[in-house]
C-alpha positions as a printed Julia matrix, in Angstrom:
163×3 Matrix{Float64}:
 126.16  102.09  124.0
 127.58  104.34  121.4
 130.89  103.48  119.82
 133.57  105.5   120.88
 131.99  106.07  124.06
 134.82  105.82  127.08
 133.77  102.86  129.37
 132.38  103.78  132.71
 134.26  104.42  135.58
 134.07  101.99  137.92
 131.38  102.5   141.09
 134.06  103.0   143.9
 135.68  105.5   141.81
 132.15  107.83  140.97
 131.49  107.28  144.37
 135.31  108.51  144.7
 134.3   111.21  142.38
 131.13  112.45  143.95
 133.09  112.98  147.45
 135.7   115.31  145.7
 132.9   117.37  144.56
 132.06  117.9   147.52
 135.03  118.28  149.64
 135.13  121.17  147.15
 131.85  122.77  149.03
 133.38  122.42  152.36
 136.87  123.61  152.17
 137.53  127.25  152.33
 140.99  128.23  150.25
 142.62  131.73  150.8
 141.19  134.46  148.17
 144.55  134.42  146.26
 144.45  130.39  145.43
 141.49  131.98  142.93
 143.37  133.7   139.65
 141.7   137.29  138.94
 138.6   137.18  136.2
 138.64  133.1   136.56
 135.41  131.56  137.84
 136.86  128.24  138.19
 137.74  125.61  140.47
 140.18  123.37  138.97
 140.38  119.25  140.08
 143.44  118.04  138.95
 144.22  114.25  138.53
 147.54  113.01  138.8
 148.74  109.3   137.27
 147.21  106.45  135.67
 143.87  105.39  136.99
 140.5   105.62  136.42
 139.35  108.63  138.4
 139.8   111.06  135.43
 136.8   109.03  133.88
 134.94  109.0   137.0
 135.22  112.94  137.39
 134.01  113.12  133.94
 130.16  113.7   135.87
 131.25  116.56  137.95
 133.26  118.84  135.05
 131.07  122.05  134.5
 129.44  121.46  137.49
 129.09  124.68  139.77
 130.2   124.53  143.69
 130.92  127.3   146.07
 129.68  129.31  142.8
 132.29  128.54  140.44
 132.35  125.74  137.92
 133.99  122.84  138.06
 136.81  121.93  135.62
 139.23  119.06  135.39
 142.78  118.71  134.17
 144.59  115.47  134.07
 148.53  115.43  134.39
 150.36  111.9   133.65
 153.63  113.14  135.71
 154.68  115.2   138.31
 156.63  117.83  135.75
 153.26  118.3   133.94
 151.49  118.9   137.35
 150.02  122.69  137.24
 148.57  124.79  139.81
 145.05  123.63  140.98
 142.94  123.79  143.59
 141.79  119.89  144.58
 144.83  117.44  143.09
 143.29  113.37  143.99
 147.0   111.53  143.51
 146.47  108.21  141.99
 147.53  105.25  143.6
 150.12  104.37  140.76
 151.59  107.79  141.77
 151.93  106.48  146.01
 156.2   106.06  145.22
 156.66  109.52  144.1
 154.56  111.22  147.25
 157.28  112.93  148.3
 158.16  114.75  145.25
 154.5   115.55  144.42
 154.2   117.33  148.02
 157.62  119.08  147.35
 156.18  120.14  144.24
 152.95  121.9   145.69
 154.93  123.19  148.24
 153.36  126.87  148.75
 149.87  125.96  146.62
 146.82  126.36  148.52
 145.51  122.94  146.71
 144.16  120.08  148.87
 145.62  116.93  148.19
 143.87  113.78  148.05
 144.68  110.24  148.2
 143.95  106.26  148.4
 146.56  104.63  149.43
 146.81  103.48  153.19
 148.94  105.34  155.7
 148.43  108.31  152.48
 147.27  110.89  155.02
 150.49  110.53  158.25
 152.66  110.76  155.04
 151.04  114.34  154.0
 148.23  113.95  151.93
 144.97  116.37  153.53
 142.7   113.66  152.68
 142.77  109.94  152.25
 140.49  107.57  151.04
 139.89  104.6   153.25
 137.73  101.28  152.97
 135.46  100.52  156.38
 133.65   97.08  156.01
 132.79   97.78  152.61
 132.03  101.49  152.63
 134.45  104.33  151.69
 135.47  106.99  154.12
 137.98  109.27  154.47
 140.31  110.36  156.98
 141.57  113.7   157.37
 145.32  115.42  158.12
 144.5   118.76  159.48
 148.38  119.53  160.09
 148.91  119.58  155.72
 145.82  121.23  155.08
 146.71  124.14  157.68
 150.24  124.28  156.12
 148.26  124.92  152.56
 146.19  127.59  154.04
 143.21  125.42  153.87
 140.24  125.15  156.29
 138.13  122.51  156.36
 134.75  122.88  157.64
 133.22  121.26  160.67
 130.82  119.45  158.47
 133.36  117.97  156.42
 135.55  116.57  159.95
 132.28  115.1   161.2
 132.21  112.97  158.64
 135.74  111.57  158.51
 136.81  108.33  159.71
 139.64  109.85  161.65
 141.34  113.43  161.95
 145.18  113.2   161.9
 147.01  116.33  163.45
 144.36  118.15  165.84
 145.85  120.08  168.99
């Protein structure tokens, strides 16, 4: 290994990782949540934790034709506009002032903590004997002007907040 070189992220988090890439390819955001002449869709981290490494694979990659970039914020003042925000667990006890904070963004939130997704996260990581999934909160991502595709519902564990 090369000195220097940032340890690895560990496996549940690039498998973590890999899933917000591409919940990226199956959510449709409102032409607006793009800024004019950018080509970008921005994955913002938020807290302590090692998914900023883990996303590390994924920056420059391109999805939905636009490149992949991410931006790490330690606190909730720092947080800046971006279009997928995955809110780190040491982050869970200031929820509420993260979602007052995005209030208005078209950005889809993502968490891991339990119970994350009734308490207005879009989507939640979840463990199933062993195997990550995700459930889903349709009522926050509609309030964001977010549609998730069918694809992406098929696959979740549960869907929180259907008619």
């Amino acid at each position: 290994r090369l000195a220097g070189a940032a340890d690895p992220a560990p496996p549940e988090y690039q498998v973590k990782a890999a899933f917000l890439y591409q919940f990226v390819k199956f959510v449709e955001w409102p032409s607006q949540a793009f800024r004019s002449g950018h080509n970008q869709v921005v994955i913002g981290v938020l807290g302590e934790g090692p998914m900023g490494r883990a996303l590390a694979a994924v920056q420059g990659k391109t999805a939905k034709g636009r490149v992949v970039a991410v931006e790490r914020y330690k606190t909730v003042a720092e947080l800046d506009y971006c279009h997928v925000l995955f809110i780190s667990s040491s982050m869970d006890d200031q929820l509420p002032a993260i979602l007052k904070r995005m209030k208005g963004w078209s950005a889809l939130t993502v968490g891991d903590v339990e119970g994350s997704a009734r308490r207005g996260v879009m989507i939640n990581f979840i463990t199933v004997e062993d195997t990550i999934r995700f459930e889903v909160n349709m009522e926050a991502a509609k309030r964001a002007n977010l549609r998730i595709g069918s694809e992406l519902l098929g696959l979740a564990q549960a869907v929180h907040g259907v008619p």
